[in-house]
C-alpha positions as CSV (number, residue, x, y, z in Angstrom):
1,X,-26.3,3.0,-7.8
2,X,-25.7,0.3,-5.5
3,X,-27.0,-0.6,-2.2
4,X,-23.9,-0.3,0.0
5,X,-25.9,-0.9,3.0
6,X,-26.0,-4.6,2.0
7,X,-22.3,-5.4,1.9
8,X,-19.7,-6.5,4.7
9,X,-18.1,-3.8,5.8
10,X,-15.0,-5.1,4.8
11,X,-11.2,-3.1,4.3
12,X,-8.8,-4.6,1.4
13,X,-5.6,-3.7,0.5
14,X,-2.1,-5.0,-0.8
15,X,1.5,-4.3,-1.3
16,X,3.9,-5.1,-4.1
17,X,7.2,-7.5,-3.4
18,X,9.6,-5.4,-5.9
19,X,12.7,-4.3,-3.8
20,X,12.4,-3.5,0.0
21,X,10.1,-2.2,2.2
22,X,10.4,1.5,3.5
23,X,9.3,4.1,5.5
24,X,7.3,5.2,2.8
25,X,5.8,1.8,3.0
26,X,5.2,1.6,6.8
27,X,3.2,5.4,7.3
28,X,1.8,5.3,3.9
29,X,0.6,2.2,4.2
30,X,0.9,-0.7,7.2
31,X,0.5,1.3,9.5
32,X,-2.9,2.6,8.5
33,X,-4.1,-1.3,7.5
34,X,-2.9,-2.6,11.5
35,X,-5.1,1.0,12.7
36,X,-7.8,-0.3,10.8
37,X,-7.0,-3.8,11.9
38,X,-7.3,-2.3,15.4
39,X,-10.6,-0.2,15.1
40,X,-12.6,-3.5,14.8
41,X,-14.8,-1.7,12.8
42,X,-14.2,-3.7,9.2
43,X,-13.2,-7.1,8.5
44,X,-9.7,-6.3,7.0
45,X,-8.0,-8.4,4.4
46,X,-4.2,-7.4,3.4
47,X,-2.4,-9.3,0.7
48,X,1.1,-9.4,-0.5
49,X,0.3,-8.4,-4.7
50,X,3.1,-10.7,-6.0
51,X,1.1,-11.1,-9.1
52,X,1.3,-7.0,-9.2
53,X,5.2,-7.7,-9.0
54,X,5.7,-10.0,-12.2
55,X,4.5,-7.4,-14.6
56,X,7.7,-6.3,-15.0
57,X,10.4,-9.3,-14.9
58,X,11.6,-9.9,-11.7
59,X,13.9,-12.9,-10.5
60,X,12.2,-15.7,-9.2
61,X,14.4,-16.2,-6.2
62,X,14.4,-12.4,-5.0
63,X,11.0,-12.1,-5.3
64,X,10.5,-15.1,-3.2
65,X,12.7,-13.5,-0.4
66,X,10.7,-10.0,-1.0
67,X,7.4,-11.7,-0.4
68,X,8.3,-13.4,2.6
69,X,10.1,-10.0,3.7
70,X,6.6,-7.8,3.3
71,X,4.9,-10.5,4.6
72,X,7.2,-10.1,7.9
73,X,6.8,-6.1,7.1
74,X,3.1,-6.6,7.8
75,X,3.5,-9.2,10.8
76,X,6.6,-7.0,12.7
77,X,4.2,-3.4,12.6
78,X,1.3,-5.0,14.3
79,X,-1.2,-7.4,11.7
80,X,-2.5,-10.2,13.6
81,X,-3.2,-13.2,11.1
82,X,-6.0,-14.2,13.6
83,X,-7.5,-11.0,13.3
84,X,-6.8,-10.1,9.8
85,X,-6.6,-12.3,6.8
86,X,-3.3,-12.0,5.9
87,X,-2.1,-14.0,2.3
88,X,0.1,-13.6,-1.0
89,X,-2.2,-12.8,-4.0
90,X,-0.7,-15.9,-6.3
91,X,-2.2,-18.4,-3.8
92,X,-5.8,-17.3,-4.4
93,X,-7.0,-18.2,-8.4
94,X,-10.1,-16.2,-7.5
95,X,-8.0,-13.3,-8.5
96,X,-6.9,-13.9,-11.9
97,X,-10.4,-15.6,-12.7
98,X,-12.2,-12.3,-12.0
99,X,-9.5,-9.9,-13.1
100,X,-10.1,-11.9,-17.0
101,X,-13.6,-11.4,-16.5
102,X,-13.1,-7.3,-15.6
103,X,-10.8,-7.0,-18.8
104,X,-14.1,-7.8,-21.0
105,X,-16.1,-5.4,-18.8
106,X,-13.1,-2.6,-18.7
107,X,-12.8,-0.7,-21.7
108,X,-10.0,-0.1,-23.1
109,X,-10.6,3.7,-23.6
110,X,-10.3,3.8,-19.2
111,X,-7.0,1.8,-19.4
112,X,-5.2,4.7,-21.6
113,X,-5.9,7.4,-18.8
114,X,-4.5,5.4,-16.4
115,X,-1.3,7.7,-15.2
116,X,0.3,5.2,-13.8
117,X,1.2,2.8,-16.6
118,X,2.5,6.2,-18.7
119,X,4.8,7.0,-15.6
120,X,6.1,3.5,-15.9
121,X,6.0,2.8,-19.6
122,X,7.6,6.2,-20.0
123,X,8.5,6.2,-23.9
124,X,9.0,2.3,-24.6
125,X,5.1,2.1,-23.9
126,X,5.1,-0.6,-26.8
127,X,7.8,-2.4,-25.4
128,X,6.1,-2.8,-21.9
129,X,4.1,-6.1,-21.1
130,X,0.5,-6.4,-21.4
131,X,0.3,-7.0,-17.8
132,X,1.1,-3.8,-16.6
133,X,-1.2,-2.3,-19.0
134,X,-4.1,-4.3,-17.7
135,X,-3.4,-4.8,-14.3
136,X,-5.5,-1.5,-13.1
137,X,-8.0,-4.7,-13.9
138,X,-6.3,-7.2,-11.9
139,X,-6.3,-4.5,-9.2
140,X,-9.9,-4.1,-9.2
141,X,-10.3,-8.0,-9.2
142,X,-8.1,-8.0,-6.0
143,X,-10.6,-5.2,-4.4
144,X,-14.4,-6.9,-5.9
145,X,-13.4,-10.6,-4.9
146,X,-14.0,-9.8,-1.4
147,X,-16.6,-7.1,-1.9
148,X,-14.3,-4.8,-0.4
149,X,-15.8,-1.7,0.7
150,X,-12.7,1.0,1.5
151,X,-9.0,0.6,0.1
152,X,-7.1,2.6,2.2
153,X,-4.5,3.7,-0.2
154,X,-1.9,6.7,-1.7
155,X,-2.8,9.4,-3.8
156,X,-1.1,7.6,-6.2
157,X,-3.5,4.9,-6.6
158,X,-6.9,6.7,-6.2
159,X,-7.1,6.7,-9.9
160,X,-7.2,2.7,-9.5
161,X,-9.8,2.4,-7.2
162,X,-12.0,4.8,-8.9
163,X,-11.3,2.6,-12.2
164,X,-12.6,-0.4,-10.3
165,X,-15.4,1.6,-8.9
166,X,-15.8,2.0,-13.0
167,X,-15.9,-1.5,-13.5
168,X,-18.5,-2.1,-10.5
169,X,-20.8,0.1,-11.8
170,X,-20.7,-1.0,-15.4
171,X,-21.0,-4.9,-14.5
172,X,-23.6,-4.1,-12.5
173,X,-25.4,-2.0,-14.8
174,X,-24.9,-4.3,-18.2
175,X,-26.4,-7.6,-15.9
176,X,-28.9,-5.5,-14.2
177,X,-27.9,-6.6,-11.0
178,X,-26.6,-4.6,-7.3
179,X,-23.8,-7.6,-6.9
180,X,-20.7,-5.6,-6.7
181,X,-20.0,-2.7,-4.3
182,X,-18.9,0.8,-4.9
183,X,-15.7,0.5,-2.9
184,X,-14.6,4.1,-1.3
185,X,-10.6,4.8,-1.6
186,X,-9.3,5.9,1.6
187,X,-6.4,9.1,1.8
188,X,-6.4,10.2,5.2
189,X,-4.0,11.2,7.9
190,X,-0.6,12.8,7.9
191,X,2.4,11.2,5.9
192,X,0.4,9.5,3.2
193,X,2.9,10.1,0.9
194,X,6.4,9.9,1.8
195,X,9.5,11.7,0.1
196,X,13.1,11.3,-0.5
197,X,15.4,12.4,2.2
198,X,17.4,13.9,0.2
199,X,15.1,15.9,-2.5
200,X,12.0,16.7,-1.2
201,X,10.4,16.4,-4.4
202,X,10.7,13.2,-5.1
203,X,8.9,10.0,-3.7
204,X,10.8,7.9,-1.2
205,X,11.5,4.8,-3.0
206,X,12.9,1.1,-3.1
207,X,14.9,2.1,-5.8
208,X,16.7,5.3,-5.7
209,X,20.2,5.5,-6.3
210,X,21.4,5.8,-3.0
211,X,20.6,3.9,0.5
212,X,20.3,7.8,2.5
213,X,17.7,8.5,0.2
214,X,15.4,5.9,2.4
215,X,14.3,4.6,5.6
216,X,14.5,0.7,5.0
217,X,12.3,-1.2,7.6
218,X,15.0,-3.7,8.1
219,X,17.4,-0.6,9.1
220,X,19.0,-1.0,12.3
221,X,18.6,2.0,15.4
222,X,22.3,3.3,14.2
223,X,21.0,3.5,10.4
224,X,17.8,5.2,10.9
225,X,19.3,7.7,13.2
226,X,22.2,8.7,11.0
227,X,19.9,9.1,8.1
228,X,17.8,11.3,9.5
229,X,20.5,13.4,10.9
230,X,21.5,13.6,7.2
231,X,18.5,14.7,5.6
232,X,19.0,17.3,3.7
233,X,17.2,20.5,5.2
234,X,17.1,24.3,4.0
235,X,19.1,27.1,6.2
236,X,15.7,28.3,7.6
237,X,14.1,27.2,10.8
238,X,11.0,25.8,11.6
239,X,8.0,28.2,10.8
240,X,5.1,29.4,13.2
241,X,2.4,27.8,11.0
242,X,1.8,24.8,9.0
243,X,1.4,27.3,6.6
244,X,5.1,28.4,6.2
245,X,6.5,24.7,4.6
246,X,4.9,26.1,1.9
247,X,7.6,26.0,-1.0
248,X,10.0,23.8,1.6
249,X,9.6,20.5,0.2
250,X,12.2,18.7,2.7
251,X,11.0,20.6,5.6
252,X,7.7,19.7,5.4
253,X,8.5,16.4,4.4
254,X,10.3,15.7,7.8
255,X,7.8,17.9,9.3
256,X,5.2,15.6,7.8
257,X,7.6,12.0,8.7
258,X,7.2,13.2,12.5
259,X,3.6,13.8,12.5
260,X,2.8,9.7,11.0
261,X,5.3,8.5,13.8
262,X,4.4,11.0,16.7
263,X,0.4,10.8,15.9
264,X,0.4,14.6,16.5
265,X,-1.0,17.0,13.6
266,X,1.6,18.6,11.9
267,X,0.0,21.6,13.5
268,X,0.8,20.2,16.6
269,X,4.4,19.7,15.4
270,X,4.8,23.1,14.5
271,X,3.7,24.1,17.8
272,X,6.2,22.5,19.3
273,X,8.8,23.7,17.3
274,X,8.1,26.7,15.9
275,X,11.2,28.5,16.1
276,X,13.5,25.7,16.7
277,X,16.6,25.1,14.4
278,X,17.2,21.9,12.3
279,X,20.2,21.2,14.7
280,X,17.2,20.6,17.4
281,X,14.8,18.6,15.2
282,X,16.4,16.1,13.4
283,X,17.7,14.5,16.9
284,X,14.3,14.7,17.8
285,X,12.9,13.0,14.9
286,X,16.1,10.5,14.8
287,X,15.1,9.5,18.3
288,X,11.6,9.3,17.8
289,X,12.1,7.3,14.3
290,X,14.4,4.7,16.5
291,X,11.9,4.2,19.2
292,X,9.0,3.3,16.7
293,X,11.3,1.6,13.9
294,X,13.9,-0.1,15.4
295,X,11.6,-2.7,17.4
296,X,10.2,-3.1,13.9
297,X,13.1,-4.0,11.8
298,X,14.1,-6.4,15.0
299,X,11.1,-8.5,14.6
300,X,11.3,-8.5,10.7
301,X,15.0,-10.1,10.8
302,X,13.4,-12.6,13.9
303,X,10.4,-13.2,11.3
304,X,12.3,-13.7,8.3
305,X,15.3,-16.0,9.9
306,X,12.3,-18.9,9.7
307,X,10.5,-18.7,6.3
308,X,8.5,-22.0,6.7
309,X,6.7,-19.9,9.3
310,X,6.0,-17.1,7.3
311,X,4.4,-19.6,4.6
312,X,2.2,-21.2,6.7
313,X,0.5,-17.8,7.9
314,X,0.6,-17.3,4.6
315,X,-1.1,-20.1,3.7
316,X,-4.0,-20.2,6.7
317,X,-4.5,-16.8,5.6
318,X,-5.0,-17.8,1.8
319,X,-7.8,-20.7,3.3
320,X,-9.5,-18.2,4.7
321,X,-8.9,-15.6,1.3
322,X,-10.5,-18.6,-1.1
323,X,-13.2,-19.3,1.3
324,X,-14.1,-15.7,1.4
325,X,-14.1,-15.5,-2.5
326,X,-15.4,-18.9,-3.9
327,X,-18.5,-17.9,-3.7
328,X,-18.4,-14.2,-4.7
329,X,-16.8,-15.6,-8.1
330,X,-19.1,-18.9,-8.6
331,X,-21.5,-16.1,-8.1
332,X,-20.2,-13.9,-10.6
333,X,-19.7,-16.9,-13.3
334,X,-23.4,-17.1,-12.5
335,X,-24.5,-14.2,-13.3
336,X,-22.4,-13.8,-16.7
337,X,-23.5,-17.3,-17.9
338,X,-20.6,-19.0,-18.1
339,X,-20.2,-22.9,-17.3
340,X,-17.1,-23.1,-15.6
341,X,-18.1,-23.4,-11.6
């Protein structure tokens, strides 16, 4: 077991460039890193995984533009790069260095519960690229080369973090050493996972067939207000208790959407509008949703219309990224015998 009391308390996470950013994206997501960020209570690092991206093809030019564009996600909702470090994964070798290391400590029997590559893979597992079979390892380099300490992150990717909780433990155990930390996922708060406005069941996402589906954060005021005024809804109203969304999957999905803009417990929602008819909360949530987003999606297009500016926080917050791992990894290289540092 190791020593936690030793290590930096220190917050890591990332987010892919595939597609756009959404709502999804914003309350599952940056807006928990910037209430970190604002807490003062951990050093906080947040990185843009475009490594994560490549491990299925992706064209070189958009994923340029969707780097720069999370990167301007991250900046618009509130991260101060002189508060937080604030980089792109490629620009930091430390990475890839420890994640090769990880693969000869992972074993191989962990990689084939991972859910996540079965979602993806689907039936053409054999046909799907040895990166994204292995990057639950790359993941777990991303999280160890800081000595990162809590990964706030979905539901989704608990089973990742526990994997490189795995790898901690087993690193530390084979070189009888207390080097790496036992990070802690985080999953806390309302809205930490965000579904489809139009079936309630399934995950909001970059890439569902239609735009309504989705709260873009480069949507304008008139586009986030129509869409929510579209949701699809079931004939009942609102129910007396959290309680009674039981079984009412868009319900308390918007239910749930309000609560991560509002900061009100979906209790607290339901007090409000217990009772109340869909044709009274969905202007309510429109409005709300404009008054939170809108200032956000501004500030992305004012971001993204100069790039060179997004690269250099970029790459000030990648100087401060390599100083922070260099010597976490000569360390490690150390401490498995190798020559290379």
């Amino acid at each position: 077991m190791s020593d936690q009391s030793r290590f930096t308390p220190r917050v890591f996470s990332g987010i892919k460039p595939s597609g756009g950013l959404t709502l999804g994206n914003y309350l599952g997501a940056i807006k928990r890193f910037v209430d970190w960020q604002e807490a003062g209570t951990h050093q906080t690092i947040y990185c843009v995984v475009d490594l994560h991206a490549i491990t299925v093809w992706q064209d070189p030019a958009e994923l340029h533009a969707a780097t720069r564009e999370v990167a301007a996600g991250f900046l618009a909702s509130g991260i101060d790069p002189t508060r937080s470090i604030l980089f792109n994964q490629s620009q930091v070798s430390a990475h890839t260095e420890l994640a090769w290391i990880f693969n000869c400590v992972a074993r191989v029997g962990w990689m084939n519960r991972m859910t996540q590559f079965k979602d993806k893979a689907g039936a053409n597992s054999e046909k799907a690229s040895l990166g994204l079979y292995a990057y639950p390892s790359l993941m777990a380099a991303d999280i160890l080369t800081y000595h990162a300490t809590h990964v706030p992150v979905g539901e989704d990717q608990k089973q990742h973090v526990e994997l490189t909780r795995d790898i901690a433990q087993k690193f530390n155990h084979d070189y009888k050493v207390d080097f790496f930390p036992e990070t802690a996922p985080v999953i806390e708060g309302p809205a930490t996972r965000v579904m489809n406005l139009r079936d309630g069941t399934k995950k909001m996402s970059k890439s569902g067939e239609s735009d309504m589906e989705r709260i873009n954060m480069t949507d304008d005021a008139d586009t986030i207000a129509k869409k929510f005024r579209k949701a699809r809804t079931d004939p009942a109203p609102l129910p007396e208790t959290v309680e009674g969304l039981k079984g009412r999957p868009e319900a308390a999905n918007l239910v749930s959407i309000y609560s991560g803009l509002s900061g009100l417990s979906e209790e607290q929602v339901i007090a409000e509008y217990a009772g109340a008819g869909w044709g009274r909360f969905k202007p309510a949530l429109a409005d709300l949703a404009v008054e939170k987003l809108a200032p956000i999606s501004g500030e992305m297009a004012r971001l993204m219309a100069d790039p060179a500016e997004i690269d250099r926080i970029l790459a000030h917050g990648a100087e401060q990224a390599r100083a922070l791992a260099e010597p976490i990894l000569s360390e490690t290289y150390r401490i498995v015998g190798l020559l290379g540092r």
